[in-house]
VOTI-8983 format. One record per residue (C-alpha): x, y, z; residue number from 1; residue in three letters. Coordinates in nm, 4 decimals, padded with zeros to 6 digits. Each point is the difference from the previous one (the first is absolute). Example, Ala and Ser with C-alpha at 12.3 -4.5 7.8 and 13.67 -1.06 7.14 Angstrom:
<sites>
01.2300;-00.4500;00.7800;1;ALA
00.1370;00.3440;-00.0660;2;SER
</sites>
This chain:
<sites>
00.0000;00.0000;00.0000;1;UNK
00.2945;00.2588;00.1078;2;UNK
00.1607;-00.1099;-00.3663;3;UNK
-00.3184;00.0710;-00.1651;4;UNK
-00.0577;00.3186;00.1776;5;UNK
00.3739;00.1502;-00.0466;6;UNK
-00.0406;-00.0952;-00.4248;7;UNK
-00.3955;00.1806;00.0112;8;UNK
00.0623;00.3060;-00.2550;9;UNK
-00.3086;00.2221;00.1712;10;UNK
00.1319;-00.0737;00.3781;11;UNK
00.3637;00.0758;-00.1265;12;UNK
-00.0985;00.2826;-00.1605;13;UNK
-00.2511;00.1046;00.2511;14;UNK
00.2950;-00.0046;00.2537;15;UNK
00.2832;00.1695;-00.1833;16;UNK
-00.2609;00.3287;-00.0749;17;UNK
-00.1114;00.0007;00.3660;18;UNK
00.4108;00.0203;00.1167;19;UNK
00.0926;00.2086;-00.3039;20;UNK
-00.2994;00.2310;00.1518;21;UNK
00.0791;-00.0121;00.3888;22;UNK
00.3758;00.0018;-00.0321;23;UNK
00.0037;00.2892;-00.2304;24;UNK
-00.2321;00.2369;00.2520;25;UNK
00.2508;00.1381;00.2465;26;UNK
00.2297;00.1001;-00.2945;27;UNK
-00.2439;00.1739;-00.1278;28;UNK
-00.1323;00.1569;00.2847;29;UNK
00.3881;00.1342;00.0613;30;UNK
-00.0119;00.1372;-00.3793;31;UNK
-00.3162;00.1910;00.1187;32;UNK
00.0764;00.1443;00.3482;33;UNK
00.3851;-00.0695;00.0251;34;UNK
-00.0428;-00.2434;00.3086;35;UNK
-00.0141;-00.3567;00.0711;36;UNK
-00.3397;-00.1935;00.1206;37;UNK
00.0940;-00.3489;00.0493;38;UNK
-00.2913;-00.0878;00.1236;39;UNK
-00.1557;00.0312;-00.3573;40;UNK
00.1544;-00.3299;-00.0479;41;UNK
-00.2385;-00.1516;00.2590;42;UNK
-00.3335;00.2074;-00.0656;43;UNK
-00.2787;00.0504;-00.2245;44;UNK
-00.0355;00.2606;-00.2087;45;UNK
00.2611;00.2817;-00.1861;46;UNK
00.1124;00.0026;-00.3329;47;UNK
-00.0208;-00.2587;-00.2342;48;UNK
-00.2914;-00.2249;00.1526;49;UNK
00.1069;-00.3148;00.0639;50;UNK
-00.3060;-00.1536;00.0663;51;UNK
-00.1291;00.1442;-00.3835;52;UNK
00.3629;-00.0921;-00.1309;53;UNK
-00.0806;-00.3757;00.1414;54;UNK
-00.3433;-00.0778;-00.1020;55;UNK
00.0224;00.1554;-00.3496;56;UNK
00.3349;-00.2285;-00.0198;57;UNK
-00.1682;-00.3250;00.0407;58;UNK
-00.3197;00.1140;-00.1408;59;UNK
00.2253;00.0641;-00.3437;60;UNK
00.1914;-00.2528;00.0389;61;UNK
-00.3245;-00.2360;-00.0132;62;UNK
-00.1277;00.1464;-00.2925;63;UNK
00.3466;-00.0798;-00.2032;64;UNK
00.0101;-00.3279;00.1347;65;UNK
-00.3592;-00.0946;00.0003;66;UNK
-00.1665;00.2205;-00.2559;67;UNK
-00.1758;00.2892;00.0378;68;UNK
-00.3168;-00.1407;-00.0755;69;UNK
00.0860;-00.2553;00.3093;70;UNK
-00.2428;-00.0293;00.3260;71;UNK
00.3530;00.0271;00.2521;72;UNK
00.0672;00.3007;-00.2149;73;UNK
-00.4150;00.1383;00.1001;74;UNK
00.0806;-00.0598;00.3299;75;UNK
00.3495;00.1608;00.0367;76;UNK
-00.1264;00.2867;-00.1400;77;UNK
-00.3168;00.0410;00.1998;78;UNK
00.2214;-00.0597;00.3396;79;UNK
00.2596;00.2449;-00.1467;80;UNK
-00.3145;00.2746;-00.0777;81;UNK
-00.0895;00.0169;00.3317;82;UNK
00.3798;-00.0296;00.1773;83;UNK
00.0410;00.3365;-00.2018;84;UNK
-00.3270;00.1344;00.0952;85;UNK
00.0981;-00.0748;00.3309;86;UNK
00.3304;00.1254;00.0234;87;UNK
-00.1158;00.3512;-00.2494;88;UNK
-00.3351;00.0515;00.2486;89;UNK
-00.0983;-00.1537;00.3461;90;UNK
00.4060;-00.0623;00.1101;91;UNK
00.0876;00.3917;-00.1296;92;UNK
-00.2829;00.1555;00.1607;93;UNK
00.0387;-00.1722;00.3469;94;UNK
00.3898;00.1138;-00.0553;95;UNK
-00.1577;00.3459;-00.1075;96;UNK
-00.2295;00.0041;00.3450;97;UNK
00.3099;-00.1092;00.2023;98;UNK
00.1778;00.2838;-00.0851;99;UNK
-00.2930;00.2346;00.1096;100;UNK
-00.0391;-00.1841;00.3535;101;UNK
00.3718;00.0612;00.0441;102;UNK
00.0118;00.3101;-00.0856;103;UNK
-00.2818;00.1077;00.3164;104;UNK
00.2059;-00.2628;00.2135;105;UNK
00.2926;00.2101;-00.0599;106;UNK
-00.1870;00.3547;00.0783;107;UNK
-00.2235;-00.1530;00.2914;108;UNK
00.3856;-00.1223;00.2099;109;UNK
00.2270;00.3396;-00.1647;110;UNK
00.2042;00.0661;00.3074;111;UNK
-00.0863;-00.3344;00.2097;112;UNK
00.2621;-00.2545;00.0500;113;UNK
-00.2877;-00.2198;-00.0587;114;UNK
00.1066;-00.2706;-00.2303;115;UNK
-00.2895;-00.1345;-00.2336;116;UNK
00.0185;-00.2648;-00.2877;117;UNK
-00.0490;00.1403;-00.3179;118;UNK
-00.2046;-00.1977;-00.2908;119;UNK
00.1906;-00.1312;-00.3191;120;UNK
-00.0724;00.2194;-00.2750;121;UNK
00.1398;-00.1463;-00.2804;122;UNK
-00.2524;-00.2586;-00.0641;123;UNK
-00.1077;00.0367;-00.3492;124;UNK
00.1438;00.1209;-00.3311;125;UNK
-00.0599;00.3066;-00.1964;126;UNK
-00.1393;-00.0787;-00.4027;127;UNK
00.3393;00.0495;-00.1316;128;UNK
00.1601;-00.1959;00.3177;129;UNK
-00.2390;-00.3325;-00.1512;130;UNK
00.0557;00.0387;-00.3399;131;UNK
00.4402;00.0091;00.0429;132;UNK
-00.1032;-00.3348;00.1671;133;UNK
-00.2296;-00.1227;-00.2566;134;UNK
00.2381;00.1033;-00.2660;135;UNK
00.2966;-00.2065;00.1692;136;UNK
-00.2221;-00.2413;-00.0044;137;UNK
-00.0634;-00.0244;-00.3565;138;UNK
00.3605;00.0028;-00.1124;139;UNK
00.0993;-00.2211;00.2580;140;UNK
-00.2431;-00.2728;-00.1019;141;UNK
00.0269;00.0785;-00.3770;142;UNK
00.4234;-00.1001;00.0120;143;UNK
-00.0445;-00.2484;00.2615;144;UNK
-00.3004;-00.1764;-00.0713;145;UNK
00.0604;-00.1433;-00.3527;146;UNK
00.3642;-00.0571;00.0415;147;UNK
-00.0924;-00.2648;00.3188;148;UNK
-00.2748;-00.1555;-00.1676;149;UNK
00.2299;-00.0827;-00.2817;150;UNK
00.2881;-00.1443;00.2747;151;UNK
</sites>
């Protein structure tokens, strides 16, 4: 099963977009603001979306291997529909509300050595944040894909 797995063109794929994605955030996070976050390695959200960079990947990937016309390829791209919608709407607006609560946290305790735990605000990913992803995705699966299938 692990054999089978490791020679799967969409979960290879799939995989490489998603670390391609992840690892390259804190670089360019330091190209935008001249510091380092390395905890963008670890968290959702930033630029490109993994998560859109992953499912459009394997969903690619499926159609190349399986044909477009395929039901896996129906369901990948349902699943990857709403992983976007996700990550573009309910996870950026909860990220976009956390950053609004933490702002009056900050305001209410100005001058108190109160300590209070602040929300995570980068949750979701701007439009052009998903579509870096979901265009990593689509090259990644479009050199991998067909070159494993043929191996």
């Amino acid at each position: 099963m692990l054999e089978a797995a490791l020679h799967n063109p969409a979960l290879i794929s799939a995989m490489v977009a998603w670390g391609i994605a992840q690892g390259s955030k804190a670089p360019i996070e330091y190209l935008r603001s001249r510091r380092w976050d390395w905890s963008l390695y670890l968290r959702a959200g930033g630029m490109p979306s993994s998560h859109t960079a992953l499912v459009v990947a394997v969903t690619h990937a499926i159609g190349l291997t399986e044909g477009f016309d395929s039901a896996p390829f129906a369901l990948a791209l349902v699943v990857a529909m709403i992983v976007v919608y996700d990550a573009t709407g309910v996870r950026r607006q909860a990220g976009l509300h956390a950053e609004v609560i933490n702002a009056l946290v900050r305001d209410l305790v100005a001058g108190h050595p109160l300590k209070q735990a602040t929300l995570v605000e980068l949750l979701g990913h701007s439009p052009l944040e998903a579509l870096a992803g979901g265009l990593l995705g689509l090259i990644v699966a479009q050199l991998l894909a067909p070159w494993l299938a043929a191996g």
